[in-house]
C-alpha positions in Angstrom: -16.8 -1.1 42.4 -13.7 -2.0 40.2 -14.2 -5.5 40.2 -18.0 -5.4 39.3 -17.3 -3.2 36.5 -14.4 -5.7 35.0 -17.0 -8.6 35.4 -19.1 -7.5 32.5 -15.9 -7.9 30.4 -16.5 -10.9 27.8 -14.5 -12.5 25.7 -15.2 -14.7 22.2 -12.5 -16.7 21.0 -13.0 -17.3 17.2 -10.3 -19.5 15.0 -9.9 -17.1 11.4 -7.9 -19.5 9.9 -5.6 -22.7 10.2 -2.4 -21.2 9.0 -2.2 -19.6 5.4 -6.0 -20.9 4.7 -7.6 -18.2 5.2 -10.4 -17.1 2.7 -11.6 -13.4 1.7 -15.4 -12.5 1.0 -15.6 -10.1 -2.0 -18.4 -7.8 -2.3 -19.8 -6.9 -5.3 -18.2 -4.1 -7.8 -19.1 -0.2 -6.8 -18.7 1.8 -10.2 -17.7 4.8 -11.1 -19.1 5.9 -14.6 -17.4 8.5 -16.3 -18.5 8.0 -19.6 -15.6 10.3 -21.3 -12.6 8.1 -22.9 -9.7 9.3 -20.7 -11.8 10.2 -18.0 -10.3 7.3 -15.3 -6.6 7.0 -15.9 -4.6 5.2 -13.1 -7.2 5.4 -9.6 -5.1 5.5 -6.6 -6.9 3.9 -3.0 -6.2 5.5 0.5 -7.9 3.7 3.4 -8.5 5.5 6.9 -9.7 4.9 9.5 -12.5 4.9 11.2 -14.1 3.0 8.2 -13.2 6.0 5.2 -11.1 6.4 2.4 -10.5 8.1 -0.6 -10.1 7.4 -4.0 -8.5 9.5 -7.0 -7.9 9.6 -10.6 -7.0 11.3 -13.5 -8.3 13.1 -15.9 -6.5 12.9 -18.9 -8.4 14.8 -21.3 -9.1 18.3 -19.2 -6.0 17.5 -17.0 -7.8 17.5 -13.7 -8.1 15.4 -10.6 -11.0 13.6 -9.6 -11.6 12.2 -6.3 -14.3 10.3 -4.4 -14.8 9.4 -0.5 -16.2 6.6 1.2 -17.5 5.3 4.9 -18.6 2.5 5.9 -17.7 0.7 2.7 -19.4 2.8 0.6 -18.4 5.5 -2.3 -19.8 9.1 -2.6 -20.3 10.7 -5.9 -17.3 11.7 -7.5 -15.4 15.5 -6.7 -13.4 17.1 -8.7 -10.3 18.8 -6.8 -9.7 22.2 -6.9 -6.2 22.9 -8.5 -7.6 26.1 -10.3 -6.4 26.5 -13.8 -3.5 24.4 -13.2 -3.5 21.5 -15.5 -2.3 18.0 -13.8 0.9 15.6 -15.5 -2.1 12.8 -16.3 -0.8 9.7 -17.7 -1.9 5.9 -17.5 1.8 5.1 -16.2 2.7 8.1 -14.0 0.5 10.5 -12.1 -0.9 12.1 -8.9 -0.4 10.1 -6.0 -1.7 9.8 -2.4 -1.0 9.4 1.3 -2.4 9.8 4.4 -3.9 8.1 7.7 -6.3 8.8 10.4 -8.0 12.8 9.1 -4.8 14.0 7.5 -4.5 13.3 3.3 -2.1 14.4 1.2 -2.3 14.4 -2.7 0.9 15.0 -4.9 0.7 16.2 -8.7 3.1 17.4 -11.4 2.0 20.7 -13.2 2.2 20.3 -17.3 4.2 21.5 -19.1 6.5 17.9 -18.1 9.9 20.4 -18.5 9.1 23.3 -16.4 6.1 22.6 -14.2 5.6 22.5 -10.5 5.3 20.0 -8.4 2.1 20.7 -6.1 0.7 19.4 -2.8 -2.8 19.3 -1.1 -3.6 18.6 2.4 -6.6 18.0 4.0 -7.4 17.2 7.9 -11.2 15.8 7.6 -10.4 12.6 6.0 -10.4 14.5 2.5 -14.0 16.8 2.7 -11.9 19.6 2.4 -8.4 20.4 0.8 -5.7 23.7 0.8 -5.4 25.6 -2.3 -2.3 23.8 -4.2 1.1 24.5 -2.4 3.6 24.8 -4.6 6.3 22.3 -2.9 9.5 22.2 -6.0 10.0 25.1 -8.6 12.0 23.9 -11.2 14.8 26.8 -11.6 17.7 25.5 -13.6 16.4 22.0 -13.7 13.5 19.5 -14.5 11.3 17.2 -12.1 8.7 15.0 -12.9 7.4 11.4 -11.2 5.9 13.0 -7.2 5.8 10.4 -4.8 4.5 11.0 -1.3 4.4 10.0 2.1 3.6 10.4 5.9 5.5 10.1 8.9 4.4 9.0 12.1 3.6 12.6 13.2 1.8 13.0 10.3 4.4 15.7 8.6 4.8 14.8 4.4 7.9 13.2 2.8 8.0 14.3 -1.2 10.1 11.9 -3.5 10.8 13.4 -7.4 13.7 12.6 -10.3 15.4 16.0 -11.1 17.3 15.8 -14.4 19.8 18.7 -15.9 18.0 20.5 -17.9 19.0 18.4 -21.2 17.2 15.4 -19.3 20.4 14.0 -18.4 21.7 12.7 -15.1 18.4 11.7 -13.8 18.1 10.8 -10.3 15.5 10.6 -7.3 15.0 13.3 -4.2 13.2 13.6 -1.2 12.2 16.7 0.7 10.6 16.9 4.4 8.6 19.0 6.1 8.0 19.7 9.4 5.0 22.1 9.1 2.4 19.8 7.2 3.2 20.5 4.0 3.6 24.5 4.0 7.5 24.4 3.3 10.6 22.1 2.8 13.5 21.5 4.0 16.5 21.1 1.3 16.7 17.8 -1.2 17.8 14.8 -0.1 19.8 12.2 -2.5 17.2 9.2 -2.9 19.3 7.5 -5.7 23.3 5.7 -4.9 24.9 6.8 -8.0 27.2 3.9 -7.4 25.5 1.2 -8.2 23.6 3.2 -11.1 21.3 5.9 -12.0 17.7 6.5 -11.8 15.7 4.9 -15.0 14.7 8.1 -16.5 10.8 7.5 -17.3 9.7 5.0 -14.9 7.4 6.5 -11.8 8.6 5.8 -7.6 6.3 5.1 -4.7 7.1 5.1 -1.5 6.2 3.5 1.9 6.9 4.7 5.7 6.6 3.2 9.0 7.9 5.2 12.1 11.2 6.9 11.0 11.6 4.6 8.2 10.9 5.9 4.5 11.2 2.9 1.6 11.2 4.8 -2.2 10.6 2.3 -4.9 12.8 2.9 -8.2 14.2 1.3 -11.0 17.3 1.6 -11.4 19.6 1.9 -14.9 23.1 0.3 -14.2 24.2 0.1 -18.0 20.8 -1.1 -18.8 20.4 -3.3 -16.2 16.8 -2.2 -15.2 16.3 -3.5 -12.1 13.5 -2.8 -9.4 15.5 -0.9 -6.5 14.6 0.1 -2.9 16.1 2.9 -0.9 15.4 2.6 2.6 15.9 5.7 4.8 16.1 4.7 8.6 16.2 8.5 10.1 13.1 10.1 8.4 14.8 10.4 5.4 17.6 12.7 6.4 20.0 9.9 4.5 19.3 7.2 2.3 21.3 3.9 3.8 20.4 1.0 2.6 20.0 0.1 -1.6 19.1 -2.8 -2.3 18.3 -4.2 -5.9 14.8 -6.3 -5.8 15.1 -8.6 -8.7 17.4 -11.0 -7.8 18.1 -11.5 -12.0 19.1 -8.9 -14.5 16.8 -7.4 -17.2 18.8 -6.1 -19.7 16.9 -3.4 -21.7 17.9 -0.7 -23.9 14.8 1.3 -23.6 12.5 2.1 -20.8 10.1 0.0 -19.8 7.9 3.1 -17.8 6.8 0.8 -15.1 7.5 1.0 -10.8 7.1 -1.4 -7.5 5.0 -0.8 -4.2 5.7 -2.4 -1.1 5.4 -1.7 2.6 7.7 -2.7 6.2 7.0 -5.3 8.2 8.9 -5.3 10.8 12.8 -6.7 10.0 11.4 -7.4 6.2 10.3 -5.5 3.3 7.9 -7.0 1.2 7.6 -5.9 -2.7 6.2 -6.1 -6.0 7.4 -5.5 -9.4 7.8 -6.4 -13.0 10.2 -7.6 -15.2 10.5 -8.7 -18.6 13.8 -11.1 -18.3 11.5 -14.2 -18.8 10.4 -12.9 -22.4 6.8 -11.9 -21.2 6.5 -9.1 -18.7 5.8 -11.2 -15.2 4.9 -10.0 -11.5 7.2 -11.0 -8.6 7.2 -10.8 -4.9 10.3 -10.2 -3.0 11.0 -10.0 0.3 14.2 -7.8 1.6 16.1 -9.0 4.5 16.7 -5.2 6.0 19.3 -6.4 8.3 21.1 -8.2 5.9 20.0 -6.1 3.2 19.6 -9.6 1.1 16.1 -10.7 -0.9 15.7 -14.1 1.2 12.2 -14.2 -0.5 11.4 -14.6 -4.1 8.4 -15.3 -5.8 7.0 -15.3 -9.3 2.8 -14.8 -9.8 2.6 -17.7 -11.8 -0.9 -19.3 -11.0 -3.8 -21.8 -12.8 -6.4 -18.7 -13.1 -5.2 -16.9 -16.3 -2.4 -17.6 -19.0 0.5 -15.6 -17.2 1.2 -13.3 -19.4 1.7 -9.9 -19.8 1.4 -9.0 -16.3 1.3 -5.2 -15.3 1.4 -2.6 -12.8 1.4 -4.9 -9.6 0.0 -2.9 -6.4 0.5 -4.3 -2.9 -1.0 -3.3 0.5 -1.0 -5.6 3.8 0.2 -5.4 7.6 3.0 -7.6 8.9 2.4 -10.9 7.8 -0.5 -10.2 5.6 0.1 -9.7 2.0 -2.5 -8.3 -0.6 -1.3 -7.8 -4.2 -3.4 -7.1 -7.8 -2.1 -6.7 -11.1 -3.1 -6.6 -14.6 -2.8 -9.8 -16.9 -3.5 -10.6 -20.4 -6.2 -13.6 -20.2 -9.1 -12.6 -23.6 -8.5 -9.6 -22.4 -6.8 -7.7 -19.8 -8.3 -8.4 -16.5 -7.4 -8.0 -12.7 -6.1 -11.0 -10.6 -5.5 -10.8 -7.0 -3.3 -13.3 -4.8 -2.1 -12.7 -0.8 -0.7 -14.5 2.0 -0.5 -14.9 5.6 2.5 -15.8 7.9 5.2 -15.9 5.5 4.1 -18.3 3.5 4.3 -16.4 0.2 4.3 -19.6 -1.9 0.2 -19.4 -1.3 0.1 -16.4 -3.6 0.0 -19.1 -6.0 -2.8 -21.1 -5.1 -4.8 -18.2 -3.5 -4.7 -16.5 -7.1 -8.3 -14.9 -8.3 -9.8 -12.7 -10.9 -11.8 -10.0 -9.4 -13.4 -8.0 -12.2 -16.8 -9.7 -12.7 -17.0 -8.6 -16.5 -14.5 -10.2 -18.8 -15.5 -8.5 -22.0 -14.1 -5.0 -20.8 -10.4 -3.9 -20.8 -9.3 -3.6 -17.1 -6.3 -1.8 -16.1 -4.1 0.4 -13.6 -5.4 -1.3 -10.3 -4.7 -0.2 -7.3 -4.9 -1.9 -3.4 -5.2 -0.5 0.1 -5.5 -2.7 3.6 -7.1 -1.6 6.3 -10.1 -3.2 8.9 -8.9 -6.7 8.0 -9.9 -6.0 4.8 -8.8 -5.2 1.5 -10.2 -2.7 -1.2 -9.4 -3.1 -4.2 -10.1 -0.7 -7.3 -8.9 -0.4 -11.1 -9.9 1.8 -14.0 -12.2 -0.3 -17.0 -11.4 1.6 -20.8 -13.6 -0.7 -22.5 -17.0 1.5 -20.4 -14.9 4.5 -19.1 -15.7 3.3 -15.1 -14.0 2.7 -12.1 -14.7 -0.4 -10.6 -13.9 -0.8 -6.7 -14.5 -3.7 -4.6 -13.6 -5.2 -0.6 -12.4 -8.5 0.2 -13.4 -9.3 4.0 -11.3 -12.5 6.1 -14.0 -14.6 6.6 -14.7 -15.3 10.6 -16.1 -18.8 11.2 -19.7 -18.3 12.7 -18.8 -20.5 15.5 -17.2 -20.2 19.2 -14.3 -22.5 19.6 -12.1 -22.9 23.3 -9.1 -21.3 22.1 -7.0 -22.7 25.4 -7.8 -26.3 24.6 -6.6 -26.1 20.8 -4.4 -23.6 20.5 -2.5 -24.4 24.3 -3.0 -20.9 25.0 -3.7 -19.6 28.2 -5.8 -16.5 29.4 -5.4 -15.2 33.1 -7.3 -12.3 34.4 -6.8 -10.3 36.8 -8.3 -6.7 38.2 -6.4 -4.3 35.3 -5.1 -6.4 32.7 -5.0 -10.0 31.1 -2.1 -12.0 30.7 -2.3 -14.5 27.7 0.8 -17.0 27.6 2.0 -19.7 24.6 3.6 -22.7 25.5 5.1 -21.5 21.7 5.7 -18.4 20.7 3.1 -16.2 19.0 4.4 -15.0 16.1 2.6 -11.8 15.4 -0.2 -10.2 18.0 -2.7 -7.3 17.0 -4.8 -5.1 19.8 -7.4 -3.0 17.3 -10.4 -1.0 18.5 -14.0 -1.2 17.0 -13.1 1.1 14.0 -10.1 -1.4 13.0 -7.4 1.1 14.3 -4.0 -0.6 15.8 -3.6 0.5 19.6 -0.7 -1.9 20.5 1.0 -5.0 18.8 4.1 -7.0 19.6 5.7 -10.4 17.4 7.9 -13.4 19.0 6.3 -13.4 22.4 4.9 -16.3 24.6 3.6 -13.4 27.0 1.3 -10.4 26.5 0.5 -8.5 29.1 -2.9 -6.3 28.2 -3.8 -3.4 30.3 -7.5 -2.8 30.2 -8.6 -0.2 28.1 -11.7 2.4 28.6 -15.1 1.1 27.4 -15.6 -0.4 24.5 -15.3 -3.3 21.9 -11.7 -4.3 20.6 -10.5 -7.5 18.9 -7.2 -8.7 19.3 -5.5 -10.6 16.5 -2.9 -13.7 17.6 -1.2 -15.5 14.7 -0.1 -18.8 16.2 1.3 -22.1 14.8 -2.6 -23.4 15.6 -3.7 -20.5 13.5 -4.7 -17.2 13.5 -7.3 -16.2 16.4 -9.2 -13.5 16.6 -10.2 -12.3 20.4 -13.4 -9.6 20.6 -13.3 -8.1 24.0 -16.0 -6.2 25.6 -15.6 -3.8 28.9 
């Protein structure tokens, strides 16, 4: 009978954290040895799901890609990818990139020579066991390209970002091209860059972001040497570019190029970010948040922290979901090492106090890292010249190992019935979560002192409530 069946459904109510104080479990480094100098420039992290992920690098010294899986938190040997004799644009401060989730990947690379090469992608639909021969996805005829980005829309189809100069390297601005048959062809180039308000700084590398129909590319921009960090945000799948918005909410004036990008991803109304700047004399790591209905920065952060001597900071990464914010960077301490800081529920003030090195050796030279979210976790991973080795590593939320009544301190209040569970707030919860076993979103909703949950088919999920008591993690088995 229905009901019988539904009576075997349990719940455990565990608190993760009292507001912003919650605490990540790192494991110990995986490494990578590659021996050769030049044999790890700039590792890139894709998590999956289903507990896999990929990680690439570059070559610089034989020009070729090399890649690495892993499941269930641990790496495979290293690959190398098939580009044939191709030889890959491999640089410590601009090279291949990656996107991808669920089984479809997609890898991005410019061809050498930097003038006339092509750009190139790679697909793969088994979570990266197996890739296409290179399609060749921009021939430059009559102009340059360097600096791929890529992305994936919600129906898994790529979104390709590149700066096109003339071909006397002037006039340099960002592109994007669609496609609608997984990568196979393109439709026309789309203007990424709003020549009003500047152009495109000619040698520093883009990522993008995506989230339903919206596409964020990360750019600096050159408005008479003015080099700020710039988002263009695409609200139709990148058909136009609408919304520009300059990041740093201070001018760096610099006459030369200072080769360096931002990351970022959506959440919801906002955009959060990370870049560099060098206004304060030293180069130094900020978070900004952009308003993307009022197309304002209404939050502003600098990484300044007690772990390290705040200076020289490089090559910030960022990875989260909603409220939770991961980001690593590069610092000059003895030597350069790799701090990490995040943040839950807006608080972003706690990327000061929640600041950490994670490289375990401090005699090495650590650099290019890189930072992907995904199972409540994050992975983290950056390239070591002092050894020649990758080292990657997963921070975990801690879980308290206890059961706690979640109605009587949180004045939430659970009502079941024979298809569904209501759970209703006396306040609003800010942000709700429904994930299955492998850590993959099924439903979430924010501002809401209802949810209404529809029982799913058998199994274990876990939904997430952030909450003014906290943030409460509910495991639910049918």
């Amino acid at each position: 009978m229905q009901n019988s069946i539904f009576c075997l459904m349990i719940l455990v109510f565990c608190q993760i954290s009292q507001h912003s104080a919650q605490t990540l479990n790192w494991s110990g480094e995986q490494i990578i040895q590659m021996n050769t100098s030049g044999s790890t420039t700039r590792p890139r992290l894709l998590a999956l799901g289903s507990q896999k992920g990929i990680l690439i690098w570059g070559h610089e010294q034989n020009q070729s890609i090399q890649y690495a899986l892993w499941e269930n938190d641990l790496l495979d040997a290293p690959q190398t990818l098939d580009i044939g004799t191709r030889k890959a644009f491999i640089t410590s401060w601009a090279s291949t990139e990656i996107a991808g989730q669920d089984n479809m990947v997609y890898i991005v690379f410019k061809e050498d020579p930097a003038e006339m090469g092509k750009i190139y992608l790679l697909r793969s639909n088994d979570y990266g066991k197996t890739f296409t021969p290179p399609i060749p996805v921009v021939d430059p005829q009559g102009f340059y390209c360097r600096f791929p980005g890529v992305a994936m829309d919600a129906n898994q189809q790529p979104i390709v970002s590149y700066m096109r100069f003339k071909t006397d390297w002037s006039e340099p601005a960002y592109v994007s091209i669609r496609s609608n048959d997984f990568g196979d062809t393109f439709d026309p180039y789309t203007e990424v860059t709003d020549k009003t308000k500047g152009e495109a700084c000619d040698c520093c590398p883009v990522s993008m972001e995506t989230d339903a129909d919206r596409i964020a590319v990360f750019y600096r921009n050159n408005r008479n040497n003015i080099r700020n960090m710039t988002a263009a945000v695409s609200l139709n799948n990148g058909k136009s570019y609408d919304i520009t918005a300059e990041l740093d909410t201070a001018d760096w004036l610099l006459h030369s190029c200072p080769s360096t990008g931002g990351d970022g991803f959506f959440a919801d109304s906002f955009l959060h970010t990370t870049w560099t700047t060098g206004r304060t004399g030293s180069t130094k790591a900020f978070y900004s948040r952009l308003n993307l209905n009022t197309q304002n920065v209404d939050g502003f952060f600098a990484l300044t922290h007690q772990q390290g001597r705040n200076l020289q900071q490089s090559y910030p990464r960022m990875s989260g979901f909603k409220d939770t914010v991961g980001i690593v960077w590069g610092e000059l301490v003895s030597n350069m090492d790799i701090f990490f800081s995040h943040f839950t529920d807006g608080a972003f003030s706690n990327l000061s106090i929640n600041t950490q090195r994670i490289n375990s050796v401090t005699n090495g030279h650590q650099s290019s890292p890189d930072i992907a979210f995904a199972n409540s976790s994050f992975y983290a991973c950056w390239q070591d010249l002092n050894d020649n080795s990758i080292k990657f590593k997963i921070g975990k939320y801690q879980i308290p190992n206890r059961n706690t009544n979640i109605e009587t301190e949180s004045g939430l209040n659970i009502q079941k019935s024979s298809d569904s569970y209501l759970i209703t707030s006396k306040t609003e919860i800010k942000n709700w979560t429904l994930f299955d076993s492998n850590g993959q979103v099924l439903m979430n909703g924010h501002m809401a002192k209802e949810i209404l949950l529809k029982y799913p088919k058998y199994g274990i999920y876990f939904l997430q409530l952030q909450h003014k008591a906290g943030i409460w993690l509910v495991k639910i088995i049918i």
